[in-house]
C-alpha positions in Angstrom: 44.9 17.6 -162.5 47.0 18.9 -164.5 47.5 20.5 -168.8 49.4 17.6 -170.7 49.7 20.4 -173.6 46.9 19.0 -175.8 44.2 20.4 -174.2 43.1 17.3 -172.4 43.4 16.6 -169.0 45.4 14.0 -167.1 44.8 12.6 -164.0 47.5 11.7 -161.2 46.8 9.9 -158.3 49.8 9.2 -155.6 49.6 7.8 -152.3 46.9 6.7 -150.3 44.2 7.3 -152.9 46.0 4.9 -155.0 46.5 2.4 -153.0 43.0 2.1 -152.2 42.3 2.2 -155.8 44.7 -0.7 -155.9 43.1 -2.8 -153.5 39.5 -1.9 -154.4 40.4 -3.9 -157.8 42.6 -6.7 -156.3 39.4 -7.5 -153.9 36.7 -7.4 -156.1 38.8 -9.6 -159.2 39.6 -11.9 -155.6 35.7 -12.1 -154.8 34.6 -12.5 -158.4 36.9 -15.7 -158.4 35.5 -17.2 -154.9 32.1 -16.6 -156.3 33.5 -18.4 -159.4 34.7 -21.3 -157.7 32.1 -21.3 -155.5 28.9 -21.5 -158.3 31.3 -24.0 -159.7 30.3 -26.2 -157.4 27.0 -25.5 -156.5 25.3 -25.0 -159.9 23.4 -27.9 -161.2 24.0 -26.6 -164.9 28.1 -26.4 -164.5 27.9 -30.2 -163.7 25.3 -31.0 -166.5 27.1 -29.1 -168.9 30.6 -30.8 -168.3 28.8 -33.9 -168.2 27.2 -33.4 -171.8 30.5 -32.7 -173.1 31.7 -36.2 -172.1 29.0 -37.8 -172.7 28.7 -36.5 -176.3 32.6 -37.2 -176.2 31.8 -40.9 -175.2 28.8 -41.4 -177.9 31.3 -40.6 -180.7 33.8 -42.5 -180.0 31.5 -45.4 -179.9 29.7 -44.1 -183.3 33.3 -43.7 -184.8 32.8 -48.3 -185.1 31.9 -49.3 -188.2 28.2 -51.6 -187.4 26.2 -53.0 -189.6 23.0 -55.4 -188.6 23.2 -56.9 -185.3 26.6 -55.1 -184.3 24.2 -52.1 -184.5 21.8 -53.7 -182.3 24.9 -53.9 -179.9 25.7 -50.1 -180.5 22.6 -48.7 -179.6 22.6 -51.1 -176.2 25.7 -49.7 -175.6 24.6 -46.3 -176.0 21.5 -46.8 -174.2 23.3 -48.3 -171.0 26.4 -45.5 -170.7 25.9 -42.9 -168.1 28.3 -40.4 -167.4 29.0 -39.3 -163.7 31.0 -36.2 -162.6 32.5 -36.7 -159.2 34.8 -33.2 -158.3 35.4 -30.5 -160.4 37.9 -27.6 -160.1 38.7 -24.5 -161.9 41.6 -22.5 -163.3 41.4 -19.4 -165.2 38.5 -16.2 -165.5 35.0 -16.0 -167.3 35.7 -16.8 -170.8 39.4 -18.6 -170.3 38.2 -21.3 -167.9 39.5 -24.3 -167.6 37.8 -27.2 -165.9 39.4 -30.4 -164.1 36.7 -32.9 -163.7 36.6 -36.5 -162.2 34.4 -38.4 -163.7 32.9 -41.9 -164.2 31.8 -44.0 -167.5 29.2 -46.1 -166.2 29.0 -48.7 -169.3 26.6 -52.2 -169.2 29.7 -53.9 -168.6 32.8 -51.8 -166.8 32.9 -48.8 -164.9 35.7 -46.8 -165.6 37.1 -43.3 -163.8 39.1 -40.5 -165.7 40.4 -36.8 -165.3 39.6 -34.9 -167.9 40.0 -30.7 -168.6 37.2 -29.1 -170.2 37.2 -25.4 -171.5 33.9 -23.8 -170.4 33.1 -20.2 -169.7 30.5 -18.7 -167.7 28.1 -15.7 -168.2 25.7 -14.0 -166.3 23.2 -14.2 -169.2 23.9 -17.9 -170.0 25.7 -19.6 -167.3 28.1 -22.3 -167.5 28.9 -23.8 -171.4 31.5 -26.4 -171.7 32.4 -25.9 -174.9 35.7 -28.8 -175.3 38.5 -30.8 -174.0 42.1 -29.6 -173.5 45.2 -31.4 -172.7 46.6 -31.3 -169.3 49.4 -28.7 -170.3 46.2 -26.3 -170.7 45.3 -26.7 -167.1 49.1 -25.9 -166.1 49.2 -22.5 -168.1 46.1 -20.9 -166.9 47.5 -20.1 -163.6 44.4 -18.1 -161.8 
């Protein structure tokens, strides 16, 4: 330790003290990911909440029609018989910057169709996962880890 002329302290820390410094924070931000990753794929409420987010993404775009007496009839069977189905999911980013590529299906009375879509969601210990919106694709490209 040594006087920076302030009358605080400083700390130095050279060689192998620092490197295992170093690699005490690389491994733990590396295991913090894989565990992540890994609850990604595991927990129930990471699919249910991306799967919310879609659906609630699918019901307004079907709300956005104009309907008035029987084509409402038709809007509320077509809300009824739309399920939402989330096939593989992967993740880019850390706890609150998380970015989310899902494969999913819209199961409608009629068609089935499949997308990609990116999802921001974040994860806490406290709350778990919360998909909170979509992104574009070039959101998925920036967040790099």
């Amino acid at each position: 330790m040594h006087g920076n002329g302030n009358g605080g302290k400083e700390v130095v820390v050279r060689g192998w003290p620092a490197l295992i410094i170093i690699l005490i924070f690389v491994t733990t931000g590396a295991a913090y990911r894989i565990y992540l990753h890994r609850n990604l794929q595991l927990d129930p409420q990471a699919r249910k909440s991306i799967e919310s987010s879609i659906t609630a993404s699918v019901y307004r775009g079907l709300l956005r029609k104009e309907a008035e007496g029987e084509a409402l009839e038709e809007l509320g069977r077509q809300i009824a018989g739309t399920k939402v189905e989330v096939h593989d999911m992967k993740m880019r980013g850390s706890s609150d910057e998380i970015v989310v590529r899902a494969r999913y299906s819209i199961h409608r009375p009629d068609t089935t169709e499949t997308r990609i879509g990116y999802f921001k969601c974040s994860h806490s210990f406290l709350m778990g996962w919360t998909c909170e919106y979509e992104v574009s694709i070039w959101r998925w490209y920036i967040e790099f880890f």
